[in-house]
GUDONU-681993 format. One record per residue: residue in one letter; z, y, x of N, C-alpha, C, CB in turn. Coordinates in pm, whole numbers, plus 32768, in hexadecimal, padded with zeros to 4 digits. Glycine has a CB too. Layout:
residues N
AZYXZYXZYXZYX ...
//
This chain:
residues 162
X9B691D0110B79BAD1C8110AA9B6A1C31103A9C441C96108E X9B271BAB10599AFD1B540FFE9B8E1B1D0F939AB11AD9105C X9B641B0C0F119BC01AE80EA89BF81A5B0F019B6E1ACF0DFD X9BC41A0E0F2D9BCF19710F589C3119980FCC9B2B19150F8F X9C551A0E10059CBC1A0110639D321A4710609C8F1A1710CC X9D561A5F0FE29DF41A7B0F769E091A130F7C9E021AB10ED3 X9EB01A160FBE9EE8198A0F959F3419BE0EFF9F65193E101D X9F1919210EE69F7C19050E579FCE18AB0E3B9F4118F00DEF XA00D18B80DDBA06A18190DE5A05417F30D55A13318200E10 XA067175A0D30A02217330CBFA0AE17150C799FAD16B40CD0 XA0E4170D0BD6A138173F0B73A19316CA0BCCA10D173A0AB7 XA1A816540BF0A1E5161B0C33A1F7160D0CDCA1CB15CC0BFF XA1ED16D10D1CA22A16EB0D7AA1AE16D30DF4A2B016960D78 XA14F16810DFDA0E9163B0E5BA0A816C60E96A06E15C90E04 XA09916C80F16A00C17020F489F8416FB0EFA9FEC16BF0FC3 X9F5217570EE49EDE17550EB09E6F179E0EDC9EEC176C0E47 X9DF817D60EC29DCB184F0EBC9D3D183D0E719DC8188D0F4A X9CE218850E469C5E18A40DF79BF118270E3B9C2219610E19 X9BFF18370EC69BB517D30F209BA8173A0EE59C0417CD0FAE X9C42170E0EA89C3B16800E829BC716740E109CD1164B0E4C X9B9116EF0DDF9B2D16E80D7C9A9C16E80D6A9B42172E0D48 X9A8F17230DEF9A1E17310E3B99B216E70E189A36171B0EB4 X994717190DE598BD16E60DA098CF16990D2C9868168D0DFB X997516F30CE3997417220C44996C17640C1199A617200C08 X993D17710B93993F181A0B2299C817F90B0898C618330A68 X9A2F184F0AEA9AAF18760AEE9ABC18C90A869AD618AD0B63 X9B0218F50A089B3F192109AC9B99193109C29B3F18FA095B X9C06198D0A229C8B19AC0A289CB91A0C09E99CAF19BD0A91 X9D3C19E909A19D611A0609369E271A4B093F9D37197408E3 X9E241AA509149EC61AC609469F021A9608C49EF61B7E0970 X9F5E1A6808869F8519F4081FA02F1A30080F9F6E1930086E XA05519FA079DA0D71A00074EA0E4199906F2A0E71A7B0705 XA174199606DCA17B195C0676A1A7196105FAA1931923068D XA1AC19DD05FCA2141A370587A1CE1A8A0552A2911A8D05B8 XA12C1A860567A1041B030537A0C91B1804B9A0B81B330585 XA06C1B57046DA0101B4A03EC9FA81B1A042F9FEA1BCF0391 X9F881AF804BC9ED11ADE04C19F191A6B05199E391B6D051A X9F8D1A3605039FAB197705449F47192D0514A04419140507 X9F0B192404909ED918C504559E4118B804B49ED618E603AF X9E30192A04E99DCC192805639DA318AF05B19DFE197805C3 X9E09189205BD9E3F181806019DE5178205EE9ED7180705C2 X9DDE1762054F9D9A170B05199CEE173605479DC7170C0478 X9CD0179405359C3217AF054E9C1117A805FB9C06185E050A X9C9617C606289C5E17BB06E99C5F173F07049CC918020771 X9CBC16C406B29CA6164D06C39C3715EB069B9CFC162F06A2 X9C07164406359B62162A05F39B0A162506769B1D16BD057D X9B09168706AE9AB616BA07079ACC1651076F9AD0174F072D X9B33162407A79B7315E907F69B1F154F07DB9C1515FD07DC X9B3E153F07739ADE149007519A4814C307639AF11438067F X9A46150C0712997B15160719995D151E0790991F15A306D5 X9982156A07F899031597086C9971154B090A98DD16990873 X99E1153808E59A4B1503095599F4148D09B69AE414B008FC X997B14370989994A13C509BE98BF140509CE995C133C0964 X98A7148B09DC982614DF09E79835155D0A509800151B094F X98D215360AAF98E0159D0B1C993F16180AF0984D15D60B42 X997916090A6F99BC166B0A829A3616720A37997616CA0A72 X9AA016D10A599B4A16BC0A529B7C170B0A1A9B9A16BB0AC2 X9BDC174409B89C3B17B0098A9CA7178C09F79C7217A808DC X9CB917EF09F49D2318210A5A9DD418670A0B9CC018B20AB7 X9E16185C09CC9E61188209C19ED918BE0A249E6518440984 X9EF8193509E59F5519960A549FE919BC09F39EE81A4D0A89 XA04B196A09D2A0A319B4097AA0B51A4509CDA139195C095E XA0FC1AA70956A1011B2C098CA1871B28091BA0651BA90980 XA2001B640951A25A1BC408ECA2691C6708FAA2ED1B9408F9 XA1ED1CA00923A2051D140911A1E81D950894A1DB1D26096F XA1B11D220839A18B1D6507B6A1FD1D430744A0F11D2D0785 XA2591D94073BA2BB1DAB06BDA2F41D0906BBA25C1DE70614 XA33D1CC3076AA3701C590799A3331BDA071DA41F1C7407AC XA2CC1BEE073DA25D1B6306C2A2831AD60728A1521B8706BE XA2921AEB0783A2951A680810A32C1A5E083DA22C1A9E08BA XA3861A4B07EDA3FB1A3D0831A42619AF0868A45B1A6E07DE XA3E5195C084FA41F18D7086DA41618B00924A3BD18610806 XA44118360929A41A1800098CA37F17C809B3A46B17AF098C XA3A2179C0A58A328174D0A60A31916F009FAA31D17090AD7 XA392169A09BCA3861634099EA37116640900A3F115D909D2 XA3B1169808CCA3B816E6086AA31117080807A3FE176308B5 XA2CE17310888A25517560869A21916C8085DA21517BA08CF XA20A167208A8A1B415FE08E0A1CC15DB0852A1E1158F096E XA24915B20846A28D155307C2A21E159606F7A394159E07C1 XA268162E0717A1EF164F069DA173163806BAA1E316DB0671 XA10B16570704A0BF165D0727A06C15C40700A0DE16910797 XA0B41567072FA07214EE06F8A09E14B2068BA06D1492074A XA11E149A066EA16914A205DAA0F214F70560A216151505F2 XA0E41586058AA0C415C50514A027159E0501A0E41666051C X9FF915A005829F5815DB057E9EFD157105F29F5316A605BF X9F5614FC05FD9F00149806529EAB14D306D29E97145505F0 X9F071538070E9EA4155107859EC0152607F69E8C15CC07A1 X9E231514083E9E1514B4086B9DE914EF09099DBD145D0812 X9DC41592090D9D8C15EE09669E0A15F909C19D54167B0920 X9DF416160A3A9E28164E0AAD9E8716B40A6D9DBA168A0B11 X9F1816C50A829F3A175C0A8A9FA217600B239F9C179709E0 X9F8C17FD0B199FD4181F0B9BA04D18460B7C9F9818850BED XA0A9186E0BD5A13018AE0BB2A13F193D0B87A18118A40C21 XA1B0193C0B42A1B519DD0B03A1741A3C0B6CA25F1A1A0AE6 XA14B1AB40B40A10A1B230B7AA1041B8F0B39A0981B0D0B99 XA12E1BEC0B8AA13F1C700B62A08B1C940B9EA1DF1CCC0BBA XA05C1CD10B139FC51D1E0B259F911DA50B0A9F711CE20ADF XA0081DD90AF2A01B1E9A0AF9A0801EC20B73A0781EEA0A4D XA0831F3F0B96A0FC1F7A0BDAA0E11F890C76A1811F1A0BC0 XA17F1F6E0C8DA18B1F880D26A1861F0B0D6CA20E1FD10D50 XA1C11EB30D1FA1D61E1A0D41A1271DAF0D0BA2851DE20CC8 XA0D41E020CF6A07A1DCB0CB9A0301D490D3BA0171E500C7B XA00D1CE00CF39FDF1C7D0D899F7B1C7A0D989FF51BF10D9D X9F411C820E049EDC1CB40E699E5D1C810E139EED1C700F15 X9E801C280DDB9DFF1BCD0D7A9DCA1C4C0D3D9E3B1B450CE9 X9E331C760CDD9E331CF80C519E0F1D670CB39EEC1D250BE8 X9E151D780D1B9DEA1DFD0D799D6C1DF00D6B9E111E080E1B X9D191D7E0D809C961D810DB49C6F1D800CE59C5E1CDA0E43 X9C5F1D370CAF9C441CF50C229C561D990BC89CD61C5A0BF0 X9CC11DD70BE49CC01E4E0B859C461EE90BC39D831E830B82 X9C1D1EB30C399BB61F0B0C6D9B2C1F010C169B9D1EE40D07 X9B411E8B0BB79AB11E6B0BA99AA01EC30AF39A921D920BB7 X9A501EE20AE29A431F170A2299F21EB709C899E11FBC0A07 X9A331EFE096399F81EBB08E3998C1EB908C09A1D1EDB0885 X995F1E93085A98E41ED7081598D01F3707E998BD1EB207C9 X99301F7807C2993F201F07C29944207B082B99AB2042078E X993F203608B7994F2075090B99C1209E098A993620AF08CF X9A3F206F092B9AC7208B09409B18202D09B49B06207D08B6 X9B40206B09EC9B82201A0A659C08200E0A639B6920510AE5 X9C641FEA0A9A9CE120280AB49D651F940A809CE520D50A43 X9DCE1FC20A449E371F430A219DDD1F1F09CA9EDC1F5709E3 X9E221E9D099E9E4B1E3D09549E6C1E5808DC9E9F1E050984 X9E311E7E086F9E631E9108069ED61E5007DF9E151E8407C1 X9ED01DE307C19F341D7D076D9F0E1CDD07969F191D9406B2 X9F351CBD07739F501C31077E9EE11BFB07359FDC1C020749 X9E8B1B8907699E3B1B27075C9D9D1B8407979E481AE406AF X9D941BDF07C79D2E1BF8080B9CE81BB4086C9D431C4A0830 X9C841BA9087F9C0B1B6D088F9BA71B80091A9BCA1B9A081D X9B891B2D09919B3C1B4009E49B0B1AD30A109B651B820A31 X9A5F1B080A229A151A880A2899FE1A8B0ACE997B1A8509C0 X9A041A130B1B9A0A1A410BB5998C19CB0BB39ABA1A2A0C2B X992D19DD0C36988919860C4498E719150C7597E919C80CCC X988118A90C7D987A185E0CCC98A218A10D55980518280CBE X985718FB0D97988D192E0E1198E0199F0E25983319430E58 X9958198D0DC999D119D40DD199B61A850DC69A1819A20E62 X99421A920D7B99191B3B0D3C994F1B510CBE986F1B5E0D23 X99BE1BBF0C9199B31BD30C1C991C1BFE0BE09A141C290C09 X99271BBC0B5D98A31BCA0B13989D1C290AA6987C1B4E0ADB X992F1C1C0A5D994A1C4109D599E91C6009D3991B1BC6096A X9A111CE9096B9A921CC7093D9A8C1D0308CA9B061CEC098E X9AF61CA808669AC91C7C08009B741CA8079C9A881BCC081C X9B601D0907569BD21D55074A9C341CE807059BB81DE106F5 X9C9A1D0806C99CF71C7E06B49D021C6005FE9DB41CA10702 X9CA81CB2059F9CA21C8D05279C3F1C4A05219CA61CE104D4 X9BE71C4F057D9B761BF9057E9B821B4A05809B2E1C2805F7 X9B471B1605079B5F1A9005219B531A2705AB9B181A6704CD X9B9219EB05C79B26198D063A9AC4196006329B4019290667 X9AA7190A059E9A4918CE058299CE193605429A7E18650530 X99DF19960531999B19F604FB991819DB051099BE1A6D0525 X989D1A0904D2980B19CE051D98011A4D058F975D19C4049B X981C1ACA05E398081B1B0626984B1AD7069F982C1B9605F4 X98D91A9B065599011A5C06F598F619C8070199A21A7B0723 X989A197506B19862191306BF97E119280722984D18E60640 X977919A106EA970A19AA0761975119CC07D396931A17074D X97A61A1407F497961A26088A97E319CB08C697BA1AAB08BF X98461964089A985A18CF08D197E6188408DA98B4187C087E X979E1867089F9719182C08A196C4185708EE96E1182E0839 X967218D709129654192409549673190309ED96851989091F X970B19020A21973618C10A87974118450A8B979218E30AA4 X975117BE0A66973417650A86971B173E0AD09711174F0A69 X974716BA0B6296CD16940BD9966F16420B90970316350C69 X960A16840BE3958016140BBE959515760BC2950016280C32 
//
């Protein structure tokens, strides 16, 4: 199953899926707002201005399954989200990305390893995956890791469309 043919729905309920992104580099991101690495937030929106008019998108995914960091609403979220941290990126609706209930997205995305090698859940909240232009995971990018970091600056750059 190609990533581009998971449906999704976007934080205000819409049909969506990976496809609407299609011949972008993608940074999707599982997000909170309660957590110690929220301030995350400010650096994915960095990212978001610099390269956003160069092909490519953060993706935000709230998640409350890490020690309930995501309890709010759709609206709830939307409201901090630009209130706190001016963002300006796509997010989708809550999502569960461990378990039994995990969504088909996190099925395919947690198959992929780290740089250590390691495959499997979701650590925590604000973890990190770089998807091509043609909807390949490239990278995942554990969740203490900055966004803006220079390791996950090259491989956004790296992907880029020509």
């Amino acid at each position: 199953m190609s990533l581009y043919d998971i449906p999704l729905r976007t934080l205000t309920g819409e049909p969506t899926s990976l496809a609407d992104f299609r011949g972008r580099a993608v940074l999707l991101v599982n997000v909170a707002s309660k957590c110690g690495l929220t301030p995350q937030y400010a650096g994915l929106e960095r990212l978001q201005k610099t390269y956003g008019d160069r092909g490519f998108t953060v993706l935000g995914v709230p998640c409350n399954q890490f020690a309930g960091q995501e309890p709010g609403s759709a609206e709830d979220i939307r409201t901090f989200c630009s209130a706190t941290y001016g963002v300006t990126f796509p997010m989708l609706e809550k999502t569960e990305v461990n378990g039994e209930r995990r969504h088909p997205l996190y099925a395919e995305l947690t198959r992929v390893a780290d740089a250590g090698g390691e495959a499997g859940d979701v650590q925590w909240n604000f973890e990190k995956f770089v998807i091509s232009p043609q909807g390949e995971v490239v990278s995942r990018i554990r969740p203490r890791t900055e966004p803006d970091a220079p390791e996950v600056v090259a491989v956004i750059e790296a992907q880029l469309p020509a």
